[in-house]
VEXDREN-384076 format. One record per residue (C-alpha): residue number from 1; residue in one letter; chain; y, x, z. Coordinates in steps of 0.02 Angstrom, whole numbers. Layout:
// residues N
i:aa:ch:v:u:w
NUM:a:A:Y:X:Z
...
This chain:
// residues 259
i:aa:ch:v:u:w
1:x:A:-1558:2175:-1290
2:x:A:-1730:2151:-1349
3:x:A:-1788:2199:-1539
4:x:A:-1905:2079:-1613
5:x:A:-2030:2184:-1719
6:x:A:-2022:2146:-1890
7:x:A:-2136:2294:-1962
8:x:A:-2261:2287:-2047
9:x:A:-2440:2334:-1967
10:x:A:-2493:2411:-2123
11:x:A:-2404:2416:-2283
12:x:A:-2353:2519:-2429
13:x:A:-2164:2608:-2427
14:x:A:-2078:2673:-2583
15:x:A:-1933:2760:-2560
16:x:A:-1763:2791:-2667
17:x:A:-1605:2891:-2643
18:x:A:-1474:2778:-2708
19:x:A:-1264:2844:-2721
20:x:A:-1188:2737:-2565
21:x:A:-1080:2662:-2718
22:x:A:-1215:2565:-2781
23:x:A:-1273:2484:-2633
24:x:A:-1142:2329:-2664
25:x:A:-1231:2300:-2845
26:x:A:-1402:2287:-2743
27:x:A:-1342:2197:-2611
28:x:A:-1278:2068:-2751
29:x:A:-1457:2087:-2858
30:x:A:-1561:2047:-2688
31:x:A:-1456:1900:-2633
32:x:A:-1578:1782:-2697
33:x:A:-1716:1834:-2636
34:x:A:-1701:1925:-2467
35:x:A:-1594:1899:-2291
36:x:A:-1539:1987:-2137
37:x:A:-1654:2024:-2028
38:x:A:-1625:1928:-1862
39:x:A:-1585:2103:-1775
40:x:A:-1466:2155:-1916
41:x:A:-1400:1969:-1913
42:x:A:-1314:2009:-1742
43:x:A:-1199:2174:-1806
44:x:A:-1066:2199:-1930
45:x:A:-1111:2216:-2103
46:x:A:-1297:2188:-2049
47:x:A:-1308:2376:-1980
48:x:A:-1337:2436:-1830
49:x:A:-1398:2621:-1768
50:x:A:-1577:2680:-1746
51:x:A:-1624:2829:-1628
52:x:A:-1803:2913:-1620
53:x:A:-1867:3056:-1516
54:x:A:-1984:3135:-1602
55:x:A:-2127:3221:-1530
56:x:A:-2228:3357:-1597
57:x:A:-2351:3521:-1544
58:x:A:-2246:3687:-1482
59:x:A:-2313:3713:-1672
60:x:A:-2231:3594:-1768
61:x:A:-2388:3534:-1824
62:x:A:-2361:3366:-1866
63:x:A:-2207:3431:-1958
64:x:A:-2310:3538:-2039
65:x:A:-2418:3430:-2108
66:x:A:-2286:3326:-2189
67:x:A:-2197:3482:-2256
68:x:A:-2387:3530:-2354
69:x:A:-2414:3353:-2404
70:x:A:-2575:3306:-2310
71:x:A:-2624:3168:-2371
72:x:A:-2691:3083:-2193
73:x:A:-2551:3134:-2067
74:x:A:-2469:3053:-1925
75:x:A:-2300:3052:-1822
76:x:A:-2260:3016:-1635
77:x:A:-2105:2946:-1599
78:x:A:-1987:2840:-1464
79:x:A:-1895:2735:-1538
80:x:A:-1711:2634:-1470
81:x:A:-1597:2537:-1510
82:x:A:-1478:2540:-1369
83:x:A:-1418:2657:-1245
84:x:A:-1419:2523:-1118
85:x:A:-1548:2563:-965
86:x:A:-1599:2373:-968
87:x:A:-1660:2387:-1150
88:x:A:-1850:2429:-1175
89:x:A:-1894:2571:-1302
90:x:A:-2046:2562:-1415
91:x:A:-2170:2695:-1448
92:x:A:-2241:2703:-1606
93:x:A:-2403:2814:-1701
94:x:A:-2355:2811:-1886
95:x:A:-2498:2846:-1975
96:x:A:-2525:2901:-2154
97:x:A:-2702:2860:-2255
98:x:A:-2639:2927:-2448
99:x:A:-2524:2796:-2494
100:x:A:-2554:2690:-2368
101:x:A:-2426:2662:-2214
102:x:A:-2505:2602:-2050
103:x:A:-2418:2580:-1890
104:x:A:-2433:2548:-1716
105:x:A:-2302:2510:-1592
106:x:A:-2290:2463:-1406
107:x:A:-2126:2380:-1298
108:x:A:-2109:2480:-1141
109:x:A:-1972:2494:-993
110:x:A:-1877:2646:-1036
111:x:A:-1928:2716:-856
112:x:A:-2096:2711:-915
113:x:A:-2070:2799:-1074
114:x:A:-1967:2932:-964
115:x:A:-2119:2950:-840
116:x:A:-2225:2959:-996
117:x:A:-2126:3117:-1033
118:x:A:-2106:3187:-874
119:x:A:-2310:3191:-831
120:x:A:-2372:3233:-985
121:x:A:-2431:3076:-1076
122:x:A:-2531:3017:-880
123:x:A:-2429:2862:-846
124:x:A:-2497:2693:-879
125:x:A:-2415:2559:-946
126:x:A:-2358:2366:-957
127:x:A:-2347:2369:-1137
128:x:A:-2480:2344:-1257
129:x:A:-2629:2430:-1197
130:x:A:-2724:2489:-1335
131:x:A:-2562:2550:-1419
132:x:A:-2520:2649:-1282
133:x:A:-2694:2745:-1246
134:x:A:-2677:2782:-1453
135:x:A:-2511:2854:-1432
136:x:A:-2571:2953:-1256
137:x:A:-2713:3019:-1340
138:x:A:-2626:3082:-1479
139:x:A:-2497:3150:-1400
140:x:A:-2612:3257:-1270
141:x:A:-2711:3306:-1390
142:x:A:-2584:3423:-1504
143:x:A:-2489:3451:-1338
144:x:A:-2347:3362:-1386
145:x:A:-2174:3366:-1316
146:x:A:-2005:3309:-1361
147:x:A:-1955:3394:-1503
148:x:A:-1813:3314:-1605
149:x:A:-1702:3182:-1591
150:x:A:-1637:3065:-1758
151:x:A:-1510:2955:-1792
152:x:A:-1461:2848:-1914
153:x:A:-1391:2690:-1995
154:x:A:-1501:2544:-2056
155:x:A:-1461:2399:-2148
156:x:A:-1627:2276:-2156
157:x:A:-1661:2128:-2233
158:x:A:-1826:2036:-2265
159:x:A:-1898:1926:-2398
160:x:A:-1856:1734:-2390
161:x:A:-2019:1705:-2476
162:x:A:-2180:1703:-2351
163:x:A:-2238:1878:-2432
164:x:A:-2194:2003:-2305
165:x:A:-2056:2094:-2377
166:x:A:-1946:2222:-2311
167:x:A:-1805:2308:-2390
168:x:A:-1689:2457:-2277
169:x:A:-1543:2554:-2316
170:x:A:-1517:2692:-2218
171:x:A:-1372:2817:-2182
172:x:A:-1267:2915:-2083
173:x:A:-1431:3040:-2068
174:x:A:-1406:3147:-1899
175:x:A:-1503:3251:-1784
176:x:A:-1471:3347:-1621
177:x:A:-1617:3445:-1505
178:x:A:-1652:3379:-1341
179:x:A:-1612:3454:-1193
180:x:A:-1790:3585:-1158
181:x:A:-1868:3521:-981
182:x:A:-1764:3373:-976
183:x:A:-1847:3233:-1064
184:x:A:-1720:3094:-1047
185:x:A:-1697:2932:-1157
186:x:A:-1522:2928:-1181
187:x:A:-1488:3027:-1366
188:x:A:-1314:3051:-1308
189:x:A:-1134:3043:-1386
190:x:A:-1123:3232:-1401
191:x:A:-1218:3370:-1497
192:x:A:-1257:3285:-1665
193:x:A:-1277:3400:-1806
194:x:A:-1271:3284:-1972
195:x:A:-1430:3314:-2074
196:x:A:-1392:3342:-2275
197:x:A:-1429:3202:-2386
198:x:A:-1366:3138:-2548
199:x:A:-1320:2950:-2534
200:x:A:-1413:2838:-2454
201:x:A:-1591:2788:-2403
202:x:A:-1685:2640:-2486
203:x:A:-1853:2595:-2431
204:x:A:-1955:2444:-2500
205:x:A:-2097:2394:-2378
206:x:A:-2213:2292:-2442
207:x:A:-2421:2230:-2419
208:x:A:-2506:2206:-2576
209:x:A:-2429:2182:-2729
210:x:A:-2261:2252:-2784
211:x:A:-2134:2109:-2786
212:x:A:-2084:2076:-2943
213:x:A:-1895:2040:-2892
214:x:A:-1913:2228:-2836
215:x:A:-1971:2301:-2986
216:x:A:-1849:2205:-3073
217:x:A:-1700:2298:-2963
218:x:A:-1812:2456:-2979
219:x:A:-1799:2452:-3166
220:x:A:-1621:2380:-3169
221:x:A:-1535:2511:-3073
222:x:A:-1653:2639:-3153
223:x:A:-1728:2682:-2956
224:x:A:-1829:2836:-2966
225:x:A:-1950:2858:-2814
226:x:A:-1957:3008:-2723
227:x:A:-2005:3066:-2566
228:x:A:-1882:3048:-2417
229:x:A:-1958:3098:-2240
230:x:A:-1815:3089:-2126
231:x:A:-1923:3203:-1995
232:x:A:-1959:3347:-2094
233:x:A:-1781:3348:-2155
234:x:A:-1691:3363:-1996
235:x:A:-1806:3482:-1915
236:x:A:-1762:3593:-2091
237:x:A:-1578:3559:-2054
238:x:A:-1584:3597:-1856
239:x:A:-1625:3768:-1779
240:x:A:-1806:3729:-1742
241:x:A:-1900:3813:-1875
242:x:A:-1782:3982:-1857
243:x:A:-1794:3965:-1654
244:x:A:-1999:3964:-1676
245:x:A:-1994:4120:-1803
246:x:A:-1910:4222:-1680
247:x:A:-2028:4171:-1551
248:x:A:-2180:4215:-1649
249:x:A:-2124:4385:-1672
250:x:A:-2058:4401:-1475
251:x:A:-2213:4367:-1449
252:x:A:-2312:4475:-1569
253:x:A:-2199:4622:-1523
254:x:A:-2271:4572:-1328
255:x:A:-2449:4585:-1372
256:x:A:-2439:4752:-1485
257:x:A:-2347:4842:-1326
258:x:A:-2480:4746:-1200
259:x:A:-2612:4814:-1321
């Protein structure tokens, strides 16, 4: 099943954590003003599940920079929305300028994405072009490799109004490592470690101004904003950070006995 793209090329994103309980009340205060998107339009309750591979330097660099707050940072990821071989997977560069979002994005066959992986970023591809060599380029450039996968459950809707508008809830946070020399595409039933976080995710994507509708709910429901990086909050959950300590000092031990 294809996924039209409904995100926005470059945008701003403010972010809430919001108790699960008071989701109906905003469902109820955005009524008027937003709908389904035509994705969430096909699944119960307007959800459906989101899983990106995310790619990073044997460093965690691009974790790193997230974690220290750099104010122009980037992420790699693969993103699905199906299991189902058929079902093309989109690669995306999310980029970071301050407080502004941009992003990039690119339909491919999954076997290309899984070719992408196994040659190290040397495939071409029949998706957009220019996407593609930005998200090759990138990716050779720290070294990057499959680092993390992330699950979760959205719930989208999109302004009825022709400002773009997007509003997401997202829950269920999970993670689970991929397999090491076996860069597949499926994220698999088994192995999911659920990733800590108190209620759920809202995120208001917008271009320009702030809606006022949204600042409206913002005030109404007394929103605070806060920072929410999904990435940076699985990798602190999984084993990766404790896994790459112990290889630093394997490896310094190495070189003091070599020395």
């Amino acid at each position: 099943m294809a996924v039209d793209s409904h995100a926005l090329s470059s945008r701003y994103e403010f972010k809430y954590r919001v108790a699960e309980g008071l989701l109906s009340e905003i469902r109820a205060f955005l009524k008027p003003f937003v709908q389904p998107d035509s994705y969430a339009r096909l699944h119960p309750d307007n959800r459906y599940c989101i899983s990106t591979l995310y790619l990073d330097s044997p460093a965690l660099d691009l974790y790193r920079s997230t974690a220290n707050g750099e104010r122009h940072r980037f992420k790699l990821r693969i993103r699905s929305y199906s299991e189902l071989p058929s079902d093309p997977v989109y690669l995306e560069v999310k980029e970071r300028i301050d407080q502004v979002i941009r992003k990039e994005r690119c339909k491919v066959p999954r076997s290309t994405a899984v070719e992408f992986l196994r040659n190290g970023c040397s495939v071409g591809s029949r998706g957009d072009a220019t996407t593609y060599a930005s998200f090759s380029l990138l990716a050779r450039q720290i070294g990057a490799r499959p680092i993390l996968w992330v699950r979760y459950q959205r719930e989208a809707y999109q302004a009825a109004a022709p400002e773009p508008l997007r509003i997401t809830f997202d829950t269920v946070l999970q993670h689970r490592i991929p397999p090491p020399f076996h860069p597949i595409l499926e994220s698999g039933r088994d192995g999911w470690q659920a990733t800590p976080c108190q209620g759920a995710i809202v995120e208001i994507k917008f271009t320009g101004r702030f809606p006022s509708f949204a600042l409206d709910l913002v005030r109404q429901m007394n929103l605070i904003r806060t920072s929410v990086p999904k990435y940076l909050m699985c990798v602190e959950s999984s084993s990766l950070l404790q896994t790459r300590r112990h290889a630093v000092v394997h490896h310094r031990a190495l070189e003091e006995r070599r020395s």
